[in-house]
Chimera marker file (.cmm) of the C-alpha trace (Angstrom):
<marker_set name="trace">
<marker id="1" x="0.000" y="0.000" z="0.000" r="1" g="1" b="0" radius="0.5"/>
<marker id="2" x="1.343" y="3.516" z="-0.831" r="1" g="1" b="0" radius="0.5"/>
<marker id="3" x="1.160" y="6.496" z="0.995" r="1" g="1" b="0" radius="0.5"/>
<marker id="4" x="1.982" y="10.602" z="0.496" r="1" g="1" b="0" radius="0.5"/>
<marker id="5" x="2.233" y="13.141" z="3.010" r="1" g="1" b="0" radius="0.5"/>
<marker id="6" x="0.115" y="16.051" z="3.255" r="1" g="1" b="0" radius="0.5"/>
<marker id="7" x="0.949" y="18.878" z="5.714" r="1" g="1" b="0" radius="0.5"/>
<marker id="8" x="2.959" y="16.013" z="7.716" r="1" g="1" b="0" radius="0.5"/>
<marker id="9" x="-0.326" y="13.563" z="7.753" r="1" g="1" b="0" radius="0.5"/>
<marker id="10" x="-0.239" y="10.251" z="6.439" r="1" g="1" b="0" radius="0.5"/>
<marker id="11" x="-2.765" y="9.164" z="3.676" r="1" g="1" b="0" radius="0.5"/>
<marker id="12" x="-3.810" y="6.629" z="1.410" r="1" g="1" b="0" radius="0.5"/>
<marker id="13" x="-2.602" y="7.410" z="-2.060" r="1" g="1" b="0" radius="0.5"/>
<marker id="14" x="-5.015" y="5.057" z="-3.930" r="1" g="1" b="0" radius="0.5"/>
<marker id="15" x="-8.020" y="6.666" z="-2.167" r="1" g="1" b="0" radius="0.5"/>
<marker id="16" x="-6.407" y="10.002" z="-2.688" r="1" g="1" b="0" radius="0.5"/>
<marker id="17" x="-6.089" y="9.236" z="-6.534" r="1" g="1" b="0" radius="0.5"/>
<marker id="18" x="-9.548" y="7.806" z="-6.883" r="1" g="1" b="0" radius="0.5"/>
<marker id="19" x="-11.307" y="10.911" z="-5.821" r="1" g="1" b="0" radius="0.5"/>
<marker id="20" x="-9.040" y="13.120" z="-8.016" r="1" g="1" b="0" radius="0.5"/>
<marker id="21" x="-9.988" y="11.016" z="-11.297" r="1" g="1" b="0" radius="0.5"/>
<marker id="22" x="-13.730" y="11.230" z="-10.288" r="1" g="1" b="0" radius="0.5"/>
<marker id="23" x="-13.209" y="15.292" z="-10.148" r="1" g="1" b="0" radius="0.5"/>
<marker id="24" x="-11.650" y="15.423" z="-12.939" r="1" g="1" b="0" radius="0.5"/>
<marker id="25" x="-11.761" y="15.097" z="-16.955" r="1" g="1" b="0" radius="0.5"/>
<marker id="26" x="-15.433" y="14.464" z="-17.933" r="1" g="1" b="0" radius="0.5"/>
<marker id="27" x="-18.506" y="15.769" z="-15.592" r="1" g="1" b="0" radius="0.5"/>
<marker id="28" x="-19.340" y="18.700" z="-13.079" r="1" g="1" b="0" radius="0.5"/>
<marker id="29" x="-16.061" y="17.894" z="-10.815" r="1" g="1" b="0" radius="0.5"/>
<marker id="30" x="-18.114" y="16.954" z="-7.938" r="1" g="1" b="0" radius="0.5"/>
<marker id="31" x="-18.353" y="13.659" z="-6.128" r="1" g="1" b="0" radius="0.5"/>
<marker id="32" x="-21.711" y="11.287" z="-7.276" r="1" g="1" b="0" radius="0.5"/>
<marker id="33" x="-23.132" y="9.162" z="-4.982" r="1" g="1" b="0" radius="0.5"/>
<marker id="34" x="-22.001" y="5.904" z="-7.385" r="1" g="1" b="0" radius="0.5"/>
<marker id="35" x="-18.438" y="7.430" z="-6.852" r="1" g="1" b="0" radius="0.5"/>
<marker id="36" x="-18.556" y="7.955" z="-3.282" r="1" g="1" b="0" radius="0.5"/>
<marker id="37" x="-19.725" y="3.718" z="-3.343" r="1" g="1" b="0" radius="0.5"/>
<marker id="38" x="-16.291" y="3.225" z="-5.081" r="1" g="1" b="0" radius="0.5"/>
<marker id="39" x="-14.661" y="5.509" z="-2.501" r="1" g="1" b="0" radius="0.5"/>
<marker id="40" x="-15.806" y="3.099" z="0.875" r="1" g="1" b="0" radius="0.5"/>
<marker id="41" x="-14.990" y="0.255" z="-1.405" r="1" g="1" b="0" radius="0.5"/>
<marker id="42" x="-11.690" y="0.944" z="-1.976" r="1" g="1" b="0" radius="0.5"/>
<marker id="43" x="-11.185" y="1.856" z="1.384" r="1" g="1" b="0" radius="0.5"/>
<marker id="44" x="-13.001" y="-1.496" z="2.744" r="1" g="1" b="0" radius="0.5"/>
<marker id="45" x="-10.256" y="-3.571" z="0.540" r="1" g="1" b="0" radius="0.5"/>
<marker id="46" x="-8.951" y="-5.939" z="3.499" r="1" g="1" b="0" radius="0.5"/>
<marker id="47" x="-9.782" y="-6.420" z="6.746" r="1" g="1" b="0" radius="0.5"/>
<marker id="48" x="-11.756" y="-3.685" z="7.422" r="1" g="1" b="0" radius="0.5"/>
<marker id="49" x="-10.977" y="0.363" z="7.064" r="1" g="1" b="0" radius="0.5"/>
<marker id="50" x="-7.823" y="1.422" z="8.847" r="1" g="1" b="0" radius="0.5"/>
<marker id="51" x="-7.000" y="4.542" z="10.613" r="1" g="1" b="0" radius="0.5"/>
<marker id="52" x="-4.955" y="6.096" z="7.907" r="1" g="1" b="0" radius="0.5"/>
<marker id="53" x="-8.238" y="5.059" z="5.477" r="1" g="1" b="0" radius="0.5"/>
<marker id="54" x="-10.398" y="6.901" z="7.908" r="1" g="1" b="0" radius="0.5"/>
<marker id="55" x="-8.046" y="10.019" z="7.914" r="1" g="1" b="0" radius="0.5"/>
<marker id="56" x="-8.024" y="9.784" z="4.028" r="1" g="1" b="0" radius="0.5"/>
<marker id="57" x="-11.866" y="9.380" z="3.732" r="1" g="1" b="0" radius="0.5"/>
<marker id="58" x="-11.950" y="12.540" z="6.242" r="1" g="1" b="0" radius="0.5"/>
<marker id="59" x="-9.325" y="14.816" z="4.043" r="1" g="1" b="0" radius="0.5"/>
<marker id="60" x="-11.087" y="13.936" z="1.007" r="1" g="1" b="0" radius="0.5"/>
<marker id="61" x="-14.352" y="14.818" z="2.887" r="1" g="1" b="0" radius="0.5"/>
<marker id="62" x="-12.607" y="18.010" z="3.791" r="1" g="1" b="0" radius="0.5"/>
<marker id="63" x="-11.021" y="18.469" z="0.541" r="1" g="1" b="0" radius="0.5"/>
<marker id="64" x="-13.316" y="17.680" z="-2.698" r="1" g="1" b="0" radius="0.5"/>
<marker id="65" x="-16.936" y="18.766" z="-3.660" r="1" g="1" b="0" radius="0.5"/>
<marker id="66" x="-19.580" y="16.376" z="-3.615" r="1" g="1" b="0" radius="0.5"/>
<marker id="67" x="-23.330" y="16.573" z="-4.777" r="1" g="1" b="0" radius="0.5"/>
<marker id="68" x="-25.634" y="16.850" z="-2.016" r="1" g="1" b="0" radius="0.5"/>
<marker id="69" x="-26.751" y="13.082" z="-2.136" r="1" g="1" b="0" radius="0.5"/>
<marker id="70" x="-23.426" y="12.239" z="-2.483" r="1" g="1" b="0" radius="0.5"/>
<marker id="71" x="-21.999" y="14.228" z="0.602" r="1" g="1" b="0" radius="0.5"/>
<marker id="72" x="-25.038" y="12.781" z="2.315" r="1" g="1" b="0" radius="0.5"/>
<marker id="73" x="-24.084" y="8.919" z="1.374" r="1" g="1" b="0" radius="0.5"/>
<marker id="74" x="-20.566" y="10.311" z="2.112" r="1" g="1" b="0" radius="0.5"/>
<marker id="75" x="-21.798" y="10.980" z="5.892" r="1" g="1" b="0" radius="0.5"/>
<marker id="76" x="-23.872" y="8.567" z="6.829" r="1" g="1" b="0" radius="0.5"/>
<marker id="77" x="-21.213" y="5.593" z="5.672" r="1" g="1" b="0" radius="0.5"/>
<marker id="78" x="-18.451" y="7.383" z="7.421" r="1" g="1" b="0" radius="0.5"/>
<marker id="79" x="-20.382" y="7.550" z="10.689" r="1" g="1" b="0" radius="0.5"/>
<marker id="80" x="-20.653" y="4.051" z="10.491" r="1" g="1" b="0" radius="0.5"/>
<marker id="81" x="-17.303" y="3.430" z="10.154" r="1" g="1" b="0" radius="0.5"/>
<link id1="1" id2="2" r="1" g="1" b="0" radius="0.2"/>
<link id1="2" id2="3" r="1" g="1" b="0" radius="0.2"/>
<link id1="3" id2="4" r="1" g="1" b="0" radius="0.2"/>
<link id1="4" id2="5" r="1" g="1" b="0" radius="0.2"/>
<link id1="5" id2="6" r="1" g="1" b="0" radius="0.2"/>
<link id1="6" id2="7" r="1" g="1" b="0" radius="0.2"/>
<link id1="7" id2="8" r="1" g="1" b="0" radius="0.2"/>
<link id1="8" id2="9" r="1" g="1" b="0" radius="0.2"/>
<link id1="9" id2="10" r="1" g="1" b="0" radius="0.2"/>
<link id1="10" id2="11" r="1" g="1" b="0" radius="0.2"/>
<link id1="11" id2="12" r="1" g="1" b="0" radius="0.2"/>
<link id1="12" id2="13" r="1" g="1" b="0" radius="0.2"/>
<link id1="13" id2="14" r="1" g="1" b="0" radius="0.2"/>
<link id1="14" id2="15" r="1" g="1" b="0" radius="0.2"/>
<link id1="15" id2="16" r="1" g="1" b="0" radius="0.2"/>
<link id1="16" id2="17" r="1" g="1" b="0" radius="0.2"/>
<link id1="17" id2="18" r="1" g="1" b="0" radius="0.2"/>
<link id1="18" id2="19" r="1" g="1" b="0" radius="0.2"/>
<link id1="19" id2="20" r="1" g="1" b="0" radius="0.2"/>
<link id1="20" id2="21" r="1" g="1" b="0" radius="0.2"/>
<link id1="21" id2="22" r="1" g="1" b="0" radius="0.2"/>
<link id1="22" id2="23" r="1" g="1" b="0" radius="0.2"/>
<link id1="23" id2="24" r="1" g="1" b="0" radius="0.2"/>
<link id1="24" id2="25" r="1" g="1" b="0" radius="0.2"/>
<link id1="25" id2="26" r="1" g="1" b="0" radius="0.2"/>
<link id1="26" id2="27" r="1" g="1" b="0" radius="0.2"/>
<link id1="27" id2="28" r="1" g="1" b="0" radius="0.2"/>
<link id1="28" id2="29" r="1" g="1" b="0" radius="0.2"/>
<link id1="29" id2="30" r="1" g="1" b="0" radius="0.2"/>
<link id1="30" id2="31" r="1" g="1" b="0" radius="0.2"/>
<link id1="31" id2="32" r="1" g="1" b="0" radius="0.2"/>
<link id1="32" id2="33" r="1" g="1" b="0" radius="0.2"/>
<link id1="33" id2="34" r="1" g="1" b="0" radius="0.2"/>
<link id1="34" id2="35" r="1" g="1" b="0" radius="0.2"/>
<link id1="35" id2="36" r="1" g="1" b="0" radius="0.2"/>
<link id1="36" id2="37" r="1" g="1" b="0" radius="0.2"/>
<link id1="37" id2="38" r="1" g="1" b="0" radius="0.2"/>
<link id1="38" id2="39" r="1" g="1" b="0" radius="0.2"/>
<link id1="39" id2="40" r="1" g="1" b="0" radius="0.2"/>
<link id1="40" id2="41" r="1" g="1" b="0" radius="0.2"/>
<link id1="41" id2="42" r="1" g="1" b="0" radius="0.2"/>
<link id1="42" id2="43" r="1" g="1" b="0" radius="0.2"/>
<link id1="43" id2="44" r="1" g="1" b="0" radius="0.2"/>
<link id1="44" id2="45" r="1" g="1" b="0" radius="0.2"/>
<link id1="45" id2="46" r="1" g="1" b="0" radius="0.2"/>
<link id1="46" id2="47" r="1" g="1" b="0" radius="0.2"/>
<link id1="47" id2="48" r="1" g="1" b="0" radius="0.2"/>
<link id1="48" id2="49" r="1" g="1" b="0" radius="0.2"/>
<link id1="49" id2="50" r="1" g="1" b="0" radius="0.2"/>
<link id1="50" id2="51" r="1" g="1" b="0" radius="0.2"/>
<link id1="51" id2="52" r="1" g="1" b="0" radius="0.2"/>
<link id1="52" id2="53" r="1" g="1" b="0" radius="0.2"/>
<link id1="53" id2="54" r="1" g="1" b="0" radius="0.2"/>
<link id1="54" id2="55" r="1" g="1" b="0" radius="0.2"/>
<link id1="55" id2="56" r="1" g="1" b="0" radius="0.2"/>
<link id1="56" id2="57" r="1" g="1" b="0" radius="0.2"/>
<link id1="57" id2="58" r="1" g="1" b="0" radius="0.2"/>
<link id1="58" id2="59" r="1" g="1" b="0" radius="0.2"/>
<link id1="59" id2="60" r="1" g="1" b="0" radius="0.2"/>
<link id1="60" id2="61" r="1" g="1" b="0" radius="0.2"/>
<link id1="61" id2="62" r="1" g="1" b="0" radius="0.2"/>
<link id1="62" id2="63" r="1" g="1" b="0" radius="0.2"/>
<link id1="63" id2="64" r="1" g="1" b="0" radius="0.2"/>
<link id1="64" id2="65" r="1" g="1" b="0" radius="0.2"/>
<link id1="65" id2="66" r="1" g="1" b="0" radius="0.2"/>
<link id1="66" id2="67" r="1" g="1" b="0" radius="0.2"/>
<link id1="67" id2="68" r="1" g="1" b="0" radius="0.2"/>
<link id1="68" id2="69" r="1" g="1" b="0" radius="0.2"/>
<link id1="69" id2="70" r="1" g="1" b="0" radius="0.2"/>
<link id1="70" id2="71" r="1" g="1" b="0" radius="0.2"/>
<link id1="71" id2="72" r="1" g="1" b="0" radius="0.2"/>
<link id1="72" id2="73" r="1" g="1" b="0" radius="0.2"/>
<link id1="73" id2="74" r="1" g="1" b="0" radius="0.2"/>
<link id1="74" id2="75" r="1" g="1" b="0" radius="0.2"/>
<link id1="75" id2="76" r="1" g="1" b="0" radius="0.2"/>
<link id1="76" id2="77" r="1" g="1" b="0" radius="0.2"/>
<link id1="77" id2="78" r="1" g="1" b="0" radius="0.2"/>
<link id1="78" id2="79" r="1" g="1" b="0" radius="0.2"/>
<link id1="79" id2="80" r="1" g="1" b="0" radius="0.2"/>
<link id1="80" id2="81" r="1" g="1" b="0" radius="0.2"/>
</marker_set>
């Protein structure tokens, strides 16, 4: 698994990525709700999500535009995490 370091905090590149390529190119550069699905999937690759997938999910939260019903879908699987 690779990492990169933003402001000295550790994150998942491979999440990172994903949610740049669904902001980018084709579309209104927000987050969908079928993207924000691949998102928790990704993240939910192993054994569960770790800490550093949690921190990831929270800058890209923080980070990226979403649709409302995405950012809803967004919250609602994070607070189950």
């Amino acid at each position: 698994m690779a990492y990169v370091s933003i402001d000295g905090e550790k994150y998942e590149k491979e999440l990172l990525e994903l949610a740049k390529e669904h902001t980018t190119g084709k579309g209104e550069g927000k987050l969908s709700k079928d993207e924000v699905a691949d998102l928790f999937k990704s993240a939910n690759d192993g054994q569960g999500v770790t800490d550093i997938e949690k921190a990831t999910l929270a800058y890209i939260r923080a980070n990226f535009e979403f649709t409302s019903a995405a950012a809803k879908d967004f919250d609602e699987a994070f607070s189950a995490l």
